[in-house]
C-alpha positions in Angstrom: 110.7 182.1 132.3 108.1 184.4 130.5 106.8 182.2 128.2 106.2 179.6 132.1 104.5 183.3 133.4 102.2 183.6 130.8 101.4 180.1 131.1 100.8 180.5 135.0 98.8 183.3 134.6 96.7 181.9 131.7 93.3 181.5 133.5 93.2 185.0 134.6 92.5 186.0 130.0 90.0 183.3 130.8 86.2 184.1 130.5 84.6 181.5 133.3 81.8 181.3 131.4 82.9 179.5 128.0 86.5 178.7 129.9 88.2 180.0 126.2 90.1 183.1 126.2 88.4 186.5 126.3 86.8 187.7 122.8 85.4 191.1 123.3 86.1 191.5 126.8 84.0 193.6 128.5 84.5 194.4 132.3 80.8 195.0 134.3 80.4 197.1 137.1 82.0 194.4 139.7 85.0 194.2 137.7 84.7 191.1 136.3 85.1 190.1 132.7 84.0 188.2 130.3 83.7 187.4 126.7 80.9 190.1 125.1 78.4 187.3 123.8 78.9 185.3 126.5 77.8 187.5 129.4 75.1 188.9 127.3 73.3 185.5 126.5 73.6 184.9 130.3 71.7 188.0 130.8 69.8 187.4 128.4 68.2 184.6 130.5 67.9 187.0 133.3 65.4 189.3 131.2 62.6 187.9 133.3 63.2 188.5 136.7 64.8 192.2 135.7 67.7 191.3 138.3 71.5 191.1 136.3 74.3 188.9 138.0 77.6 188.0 137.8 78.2 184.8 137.1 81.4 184.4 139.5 80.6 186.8 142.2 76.7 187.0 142.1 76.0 191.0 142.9 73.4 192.1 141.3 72.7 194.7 139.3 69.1 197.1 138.4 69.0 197.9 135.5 70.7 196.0 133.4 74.5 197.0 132.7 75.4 198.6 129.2 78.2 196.8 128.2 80.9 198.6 126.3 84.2 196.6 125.2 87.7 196.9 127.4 90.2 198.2 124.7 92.9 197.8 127.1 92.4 194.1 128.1 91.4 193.6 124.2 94.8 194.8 123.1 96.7 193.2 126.2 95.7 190.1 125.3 96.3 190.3 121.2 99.6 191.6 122.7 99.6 188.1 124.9 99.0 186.0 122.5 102.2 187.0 120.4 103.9 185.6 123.3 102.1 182.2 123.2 99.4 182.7 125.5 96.4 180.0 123.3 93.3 178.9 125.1 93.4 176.1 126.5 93.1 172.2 124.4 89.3 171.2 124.8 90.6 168.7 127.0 91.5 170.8 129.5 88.1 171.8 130.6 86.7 172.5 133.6 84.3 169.4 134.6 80.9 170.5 134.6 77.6 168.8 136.6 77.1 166.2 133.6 81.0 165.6 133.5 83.2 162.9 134.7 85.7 164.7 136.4 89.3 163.7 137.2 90.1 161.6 140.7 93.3 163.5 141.0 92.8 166.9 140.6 93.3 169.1 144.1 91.8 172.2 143.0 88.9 172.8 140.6 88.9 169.7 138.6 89.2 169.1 135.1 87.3 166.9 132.9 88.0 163.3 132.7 88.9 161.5 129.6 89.6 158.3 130.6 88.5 156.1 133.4 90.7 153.0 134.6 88.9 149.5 135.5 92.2 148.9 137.3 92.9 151.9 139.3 88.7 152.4 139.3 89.5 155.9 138.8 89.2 158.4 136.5 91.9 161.2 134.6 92.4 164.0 133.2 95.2 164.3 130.3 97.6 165.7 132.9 97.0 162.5 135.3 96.5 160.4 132.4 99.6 160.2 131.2 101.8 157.9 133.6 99.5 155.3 132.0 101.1 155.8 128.8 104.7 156.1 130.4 104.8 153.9 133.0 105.4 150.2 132.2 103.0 148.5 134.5 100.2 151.1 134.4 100.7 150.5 130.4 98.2 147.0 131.0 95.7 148.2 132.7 92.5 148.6 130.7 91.4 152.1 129.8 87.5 152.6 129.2 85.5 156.1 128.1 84.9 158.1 131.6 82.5 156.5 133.5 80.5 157.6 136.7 79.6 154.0 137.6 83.2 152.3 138.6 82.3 151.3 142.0 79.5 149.3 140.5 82.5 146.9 139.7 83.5 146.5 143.6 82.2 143.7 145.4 79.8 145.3 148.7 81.0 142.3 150.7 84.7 142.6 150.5 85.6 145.4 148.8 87.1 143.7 145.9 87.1 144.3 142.3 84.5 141.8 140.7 86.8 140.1 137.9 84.5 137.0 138.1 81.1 135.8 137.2 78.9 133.5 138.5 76.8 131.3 136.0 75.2 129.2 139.2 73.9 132.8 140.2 74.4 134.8 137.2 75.9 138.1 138.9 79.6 138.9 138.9 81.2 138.0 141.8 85.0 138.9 143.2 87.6 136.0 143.9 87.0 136.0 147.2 83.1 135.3 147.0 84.1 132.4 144.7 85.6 131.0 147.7 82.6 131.5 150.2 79.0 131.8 149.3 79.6 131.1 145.7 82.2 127.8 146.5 81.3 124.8 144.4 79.4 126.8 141.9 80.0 127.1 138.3 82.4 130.3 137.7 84.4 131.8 135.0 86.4 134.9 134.4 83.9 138.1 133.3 86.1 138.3 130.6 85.1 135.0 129.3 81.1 135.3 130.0 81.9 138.3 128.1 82.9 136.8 125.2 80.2 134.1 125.4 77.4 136.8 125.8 79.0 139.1 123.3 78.5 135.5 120.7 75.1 135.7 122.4 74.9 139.5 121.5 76.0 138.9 118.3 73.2 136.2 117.6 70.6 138.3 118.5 71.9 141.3 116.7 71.8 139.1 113.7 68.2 137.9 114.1 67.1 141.3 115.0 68.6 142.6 111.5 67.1 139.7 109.8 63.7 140.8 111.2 64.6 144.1 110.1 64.8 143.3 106.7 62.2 140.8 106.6 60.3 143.8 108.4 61.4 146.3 105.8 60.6 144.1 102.7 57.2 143.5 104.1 57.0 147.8 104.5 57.9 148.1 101.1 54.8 145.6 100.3 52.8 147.5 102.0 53.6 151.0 100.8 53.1 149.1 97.2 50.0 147.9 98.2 49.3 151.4 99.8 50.0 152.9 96.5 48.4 150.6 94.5 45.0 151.0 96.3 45.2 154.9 95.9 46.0 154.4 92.1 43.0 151.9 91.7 40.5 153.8 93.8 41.3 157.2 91.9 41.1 155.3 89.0 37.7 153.8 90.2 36.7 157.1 91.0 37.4 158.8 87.8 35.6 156.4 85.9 32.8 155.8 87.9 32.4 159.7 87.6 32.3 159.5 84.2 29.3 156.9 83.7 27.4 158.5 86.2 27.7 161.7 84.0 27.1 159.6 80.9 24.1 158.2 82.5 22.9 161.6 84.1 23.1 163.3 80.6 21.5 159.9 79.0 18.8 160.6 82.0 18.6 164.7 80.6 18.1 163.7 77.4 15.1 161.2 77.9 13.7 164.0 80.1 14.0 166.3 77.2 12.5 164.0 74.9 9.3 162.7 77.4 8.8 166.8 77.5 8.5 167.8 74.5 6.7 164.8 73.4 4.1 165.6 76.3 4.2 168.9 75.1 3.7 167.8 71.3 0.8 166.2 72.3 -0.6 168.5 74.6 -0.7 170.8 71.5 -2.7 168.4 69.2 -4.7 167.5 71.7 -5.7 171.0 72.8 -6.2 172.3 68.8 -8.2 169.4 68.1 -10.5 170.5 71.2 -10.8 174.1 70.2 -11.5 172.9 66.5 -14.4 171.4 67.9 -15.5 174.1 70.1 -15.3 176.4 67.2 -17.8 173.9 65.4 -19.9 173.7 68.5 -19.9 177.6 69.2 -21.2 177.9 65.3 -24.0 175.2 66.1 -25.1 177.3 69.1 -25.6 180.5 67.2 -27.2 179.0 64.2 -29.6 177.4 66.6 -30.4 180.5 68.6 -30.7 182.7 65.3 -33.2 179.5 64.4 -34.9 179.9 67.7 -35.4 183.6 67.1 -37.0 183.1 63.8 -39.6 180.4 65.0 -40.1 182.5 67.8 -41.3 185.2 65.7 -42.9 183.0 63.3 -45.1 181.5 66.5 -46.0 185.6 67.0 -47.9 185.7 63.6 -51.2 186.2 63.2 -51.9 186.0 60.2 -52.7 182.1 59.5 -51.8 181.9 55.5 -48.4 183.6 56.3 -47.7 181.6 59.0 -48.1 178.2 57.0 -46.4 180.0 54.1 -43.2 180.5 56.0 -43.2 177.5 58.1 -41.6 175.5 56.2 -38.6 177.3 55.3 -38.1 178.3 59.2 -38.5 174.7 60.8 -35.8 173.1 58.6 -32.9 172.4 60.6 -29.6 172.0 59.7 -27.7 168.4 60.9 -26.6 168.0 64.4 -23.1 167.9 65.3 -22.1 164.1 66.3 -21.4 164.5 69.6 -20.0 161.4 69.9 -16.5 162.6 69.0 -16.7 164.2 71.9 -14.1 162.1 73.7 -14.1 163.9 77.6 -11.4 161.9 79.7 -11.8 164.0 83.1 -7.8 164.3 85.1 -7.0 161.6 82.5 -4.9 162.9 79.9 -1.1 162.6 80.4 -1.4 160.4 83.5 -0.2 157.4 81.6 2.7 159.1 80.8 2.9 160.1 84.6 2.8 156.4 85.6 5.0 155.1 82.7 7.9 157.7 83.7 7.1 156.2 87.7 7.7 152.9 86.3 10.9 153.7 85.3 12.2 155.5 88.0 11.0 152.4 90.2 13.1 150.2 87.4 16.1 152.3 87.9 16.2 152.5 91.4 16.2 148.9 92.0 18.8 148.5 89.6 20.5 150.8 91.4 20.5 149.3 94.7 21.2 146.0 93.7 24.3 147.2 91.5 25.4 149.6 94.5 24.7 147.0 96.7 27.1 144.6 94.0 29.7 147.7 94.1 29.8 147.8 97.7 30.3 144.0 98.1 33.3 144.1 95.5 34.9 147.5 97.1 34.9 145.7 100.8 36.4 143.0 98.9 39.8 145.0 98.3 42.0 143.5 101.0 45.4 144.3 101.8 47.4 141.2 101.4 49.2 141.0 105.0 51.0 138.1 105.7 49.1 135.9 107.3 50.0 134.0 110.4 51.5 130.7 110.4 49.2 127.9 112.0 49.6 126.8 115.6 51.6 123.9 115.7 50.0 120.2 116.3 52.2 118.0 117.6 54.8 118.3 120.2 57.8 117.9 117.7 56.1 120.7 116.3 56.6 122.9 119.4 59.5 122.1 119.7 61.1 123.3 116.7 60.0 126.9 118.4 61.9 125.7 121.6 63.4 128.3 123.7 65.7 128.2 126.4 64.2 130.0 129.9 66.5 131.2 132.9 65.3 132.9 135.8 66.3 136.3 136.7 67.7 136.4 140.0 67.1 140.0 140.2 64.2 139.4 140.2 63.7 136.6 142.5 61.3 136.9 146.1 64.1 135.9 149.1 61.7 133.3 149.8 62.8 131.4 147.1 65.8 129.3 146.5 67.1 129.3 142.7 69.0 126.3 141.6 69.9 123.7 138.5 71.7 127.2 136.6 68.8 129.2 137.6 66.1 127.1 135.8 64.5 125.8 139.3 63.3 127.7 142.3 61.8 126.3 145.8 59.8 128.1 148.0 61.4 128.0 151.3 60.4 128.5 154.8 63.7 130.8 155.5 64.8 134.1 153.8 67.7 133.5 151.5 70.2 136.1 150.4 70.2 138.1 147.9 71.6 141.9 147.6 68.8 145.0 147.1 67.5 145.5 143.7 64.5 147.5 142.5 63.4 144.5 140.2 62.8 142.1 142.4 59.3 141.1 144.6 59.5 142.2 148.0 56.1 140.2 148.3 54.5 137.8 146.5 56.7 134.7 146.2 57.3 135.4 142.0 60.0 135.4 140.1 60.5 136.4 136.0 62.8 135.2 133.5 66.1 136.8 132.1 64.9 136.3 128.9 62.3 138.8 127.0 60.0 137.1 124.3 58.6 138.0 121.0 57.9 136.2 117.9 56.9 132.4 118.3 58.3 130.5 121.2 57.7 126.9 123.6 58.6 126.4 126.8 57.3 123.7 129.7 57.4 123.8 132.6 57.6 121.0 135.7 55.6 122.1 138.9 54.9 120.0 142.6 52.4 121.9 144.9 50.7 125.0 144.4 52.0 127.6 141.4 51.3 130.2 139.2 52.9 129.8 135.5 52.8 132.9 133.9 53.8 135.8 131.3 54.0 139.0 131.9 55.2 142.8 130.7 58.4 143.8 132.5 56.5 146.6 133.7 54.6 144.5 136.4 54.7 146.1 139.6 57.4 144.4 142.1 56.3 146.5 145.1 54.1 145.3 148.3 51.2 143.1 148.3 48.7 144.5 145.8 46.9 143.0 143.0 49.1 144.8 140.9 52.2 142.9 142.1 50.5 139.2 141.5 50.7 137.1 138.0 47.0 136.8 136.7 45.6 139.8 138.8 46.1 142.3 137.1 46.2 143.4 133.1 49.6 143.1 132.7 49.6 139.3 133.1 48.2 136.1 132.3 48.6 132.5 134.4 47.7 129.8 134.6 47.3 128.6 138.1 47.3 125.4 140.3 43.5 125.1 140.4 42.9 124.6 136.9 42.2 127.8 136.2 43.6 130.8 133.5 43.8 133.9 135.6 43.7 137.7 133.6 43.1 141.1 135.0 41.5 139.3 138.1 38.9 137.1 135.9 39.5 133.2 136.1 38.3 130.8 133.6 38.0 127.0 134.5 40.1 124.9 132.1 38.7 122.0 130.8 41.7 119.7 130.1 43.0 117.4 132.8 45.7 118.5 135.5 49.0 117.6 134.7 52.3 118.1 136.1 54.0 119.3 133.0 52.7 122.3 131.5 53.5 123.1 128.1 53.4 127.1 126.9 53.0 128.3 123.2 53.3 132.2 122.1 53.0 133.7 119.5 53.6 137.2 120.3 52.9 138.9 117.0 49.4 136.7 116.5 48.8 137.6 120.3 48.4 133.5 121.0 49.0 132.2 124.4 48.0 128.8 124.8 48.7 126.3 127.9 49.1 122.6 127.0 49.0 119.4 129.4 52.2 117.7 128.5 52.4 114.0 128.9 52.2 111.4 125.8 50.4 113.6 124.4 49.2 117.1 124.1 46.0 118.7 125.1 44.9 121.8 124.8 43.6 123.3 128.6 43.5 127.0 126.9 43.9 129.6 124.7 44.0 133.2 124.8 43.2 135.5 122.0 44.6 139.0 122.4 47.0 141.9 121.2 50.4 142.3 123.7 51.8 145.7 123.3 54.9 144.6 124.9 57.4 142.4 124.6 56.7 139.4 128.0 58.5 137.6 130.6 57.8 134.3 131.4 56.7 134.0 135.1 56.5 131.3 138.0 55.1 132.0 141.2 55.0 129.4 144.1 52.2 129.4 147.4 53.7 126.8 149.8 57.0 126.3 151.5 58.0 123.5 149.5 56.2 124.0 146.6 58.8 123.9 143.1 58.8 124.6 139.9 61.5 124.3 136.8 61.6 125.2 133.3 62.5 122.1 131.5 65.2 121.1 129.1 63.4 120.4 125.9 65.8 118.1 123.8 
């Protein structure tokens, strides 16, 4: 009996806010209490609005509370827990807003741990367990908790949806296999599960190929990434260290053409001066000669005169003064020019080698691989084949899907289909199930007036805007019934001839879409060049009631 008390009265040692047992309990004015860290860090969030709360009863408190720890309820419950009071398994917690919480709980409801595809409910531990006692309840399939369990329950007749139809690809319950879905092809969604979980599987397996192949070809890259930096410091240190050679080579020729100017500038100038020294001496013995005829020409006395004449008009020799050499703003300008020469020289060597440098650096490439080349014939496409359903989520209700969802009609009445934010409320369009990447072929048959297209899954599905219409917008490309290839709302005419088979190529990584008229042979009607960002859709729209259009079984 007092081990079931303390067991009843369990929740009351509970803090409400971590739903363990109190640690530090503190009691606040109200006289509620809770564990000392927890009610802190919720008031801790409260700092900004100045206003403290309790969490359970909500009064409010100005200013905030000091908190000082309950002794008393601190050594009741060490005293408590000698008698087996624990907190409570981890499984036992309250459910919280992003919880599944349990069907069957009356009162505040614990969280879910399991969810039933059977029952369509969900359980705590406590209401769990007659699925491990009871015999029958032992088959039924147990599933992580789940929020969306009605999803399995047929709108119609309020069934659980065990089966699937391939006709209409959408589970279905028995009873719809008997009315709107009679005749077509059904299975168990345990065995489409299976063949899509092979499906699954496949791709899984191709995507982890691509992933290597992806990886190996990052790996190249970063090689070529480091071998680039290596080169080009490389390239730089030794580029720097002929330009320094040839700067210092450069110095030293300057040096030289200096000192040889100034060399010369100094014979040059003594050889002057010596003869301006020679010249200056002519002058003076000429004017002291000048001075003595002078006074000689003064004399009177005639017998004097003729006496000293002679002596006085002897003149000594004339300096040649062809030795002379004046070469007016002349002297080093030869060297000037020589030295211009050179520079000139250099600096078209320069160029052309920089211009030679610059042609071999552009030249460094980074060895990508390179796309493979658009196939030629039509065996060729073919070996990139791929198989196209349409979506019939996607589907306008004016259109009629049929042959397992690879041909639609556009019909005059509107056919039934449940809600679904994918589909187009408007335009008569409908996409395909599957997405593509990587290189892929398709055709497609068409009678009347349609649109064959790719587009991003993001295309808008909503009213009767541009934005909702293959070829109008920049999220798809058609080709359409006129003979024209529609993008972003610019047509191009296509020069091939009409045909009734239309052949599509991608190559989503090379950003190739090309349209082909199918018939003996191929022919090109028109290519488009761009980058997708995305992975596409293909697309067929139809304009007239009657008007159809089928993805074809390529063999």
């Amino acid at each position: 009996m007092e081990q079931k008390g303390v067991h009843l009265n369990q929740e009351t040692f509970c803090c409400s806010i971590c739903l363990d047992l109190l640690k530090d309990p503190v009691t606040i004015p109200c006289g509620h209490s809770y564990c000392m860290n927890c009610i802190k860090s919720h008031w801790d969030g409260e700092d900004e609005k100045n206003i403290y709360s309790c969490p359970q009863c909500r009064k409010a408190f100005i200013p905030r509370p000091v908190l000082e720890k309950n002794t008393m309820l601190a050594d009741l419950l060490e005293e408590l827990k000698k008698f087996g009071l624990q907190a409570a398994p981890a499984d036992h917690c309250y459910a919280g807003p992003e919880d599944v919480a349990c069907d069957f709980c009356t009162e505040r409801k614990l969280k879910a741990v399991k969810s039933c595809l059977v029952c369509l409910a969900s359980y705590c531990e406590k209401h769990l367990q007659p699925h491990y006692d009871v015999a029958p309840l032992k088959k039924h399939k147990l599933v992580e908790p789940s929020e969306k369990l009605q999803e399995n329950i047929c709108s119609r007749h309020d069934e659980v949806m065990k089966m699937f139809c391939r006709t209409d690809q959408q589970c279905i319950c028995f009873l719809c296999s008997l009315d709107e879905h009679k005749g077509h092809d059904t299975v168990s969604a345990a065995a489409e599960r299976t063949e899509r979980q092979r499906e699954l599987e496949l791709s899984r397996q191709q995507i982890q190929q691509r992933i290597q192949e992806r990886d190996k070809d990052v790996e190249l890259l970063q090689q070529e990434v480091e071998a680039i930096n290596g080169s080009a410091d490389k390239a730089v240190e030794d580029t720097e260290k002929i330009f320094t050679q040839l700067i210092r080579l450069m110095e030293r020729r300057r040096s030289d053409v200096k000192q040889q100017i100034r060399s010369q500038q100094e014979t040059e100038v003594s050889r002057v001066k010596e003869l301006q020294e020679k010249l200056e001496q002519e002058i003076t013995e000429l004017k002291r000669k000048d001075a003595e005829l002078k006074l000689l020409s003064h004399t009177e006395d005639h017998t004097q005169f003729l006496h000293n004449y002679p002596s006085v008009s002897a003149l000594s020799e004339a300096t040649d003064s062809s030795s002379i050499n004046i070469r007016p703003l002349r002297y080093f300008e030869d060297v000037t020019a020589a030295v211009s020469e050179l520079r000139d020289q250099l600096q078209d060597v320069l160029t052309q080698k920089g211009t030679n440098v610059s042609l071999t650096v552009t030249e460094v490439d980074v060895l990508l691989p390179q796309p493979e080349p658009e196939p030629k014939t039509r065996t060729e496409f073919l070996s990139y084949s791929q198989e196209i359903t349409l979506d019939p989520n996607t589907v306008n209700r004016y259109l009629l899907l049929s042959e397992g969802n690879r041909k639609f009609t556009r019909m005059s009445d509107i056919q039934f289909y449940p809600d679904h934010p994918d589909r187009f409320t408007y335009w008569c369009q409908v996409l395909s199930r599957e997405s593509l990447t990587g290189r892929c072929y398709w055709e497609v048959g068409w009678r009347g007036r349609v649109f064959i297209a790719v587009a991003y899954k993001n295309i808008s599905r909503i009213g009767e805007s541009y934005e909702s219409v293959f070829g109008y917008n920049h999220k798809s490309w058609a080709f359409l019934f006129q003979n024209n290839i529609c993008h972003n709302n610019i047509q191009t005419a296509v020069s091939g001839p009409p045909s009734s088979r239309v052949g599509v190529y991608l190559d989503h990584r090379a950003g190739i879409l090309s349209f082909y008229s199918v018939s003996e042979t191929m022919t090109l009607l028109h290519r488009v060049q761009t980058t997708f960002t995305q992975p596409l859709h293909a697309g067929l729209g139809l304009y007239w009631s009657g008007d159809t259009a089928e993805f074809c079984k390529l063999k």
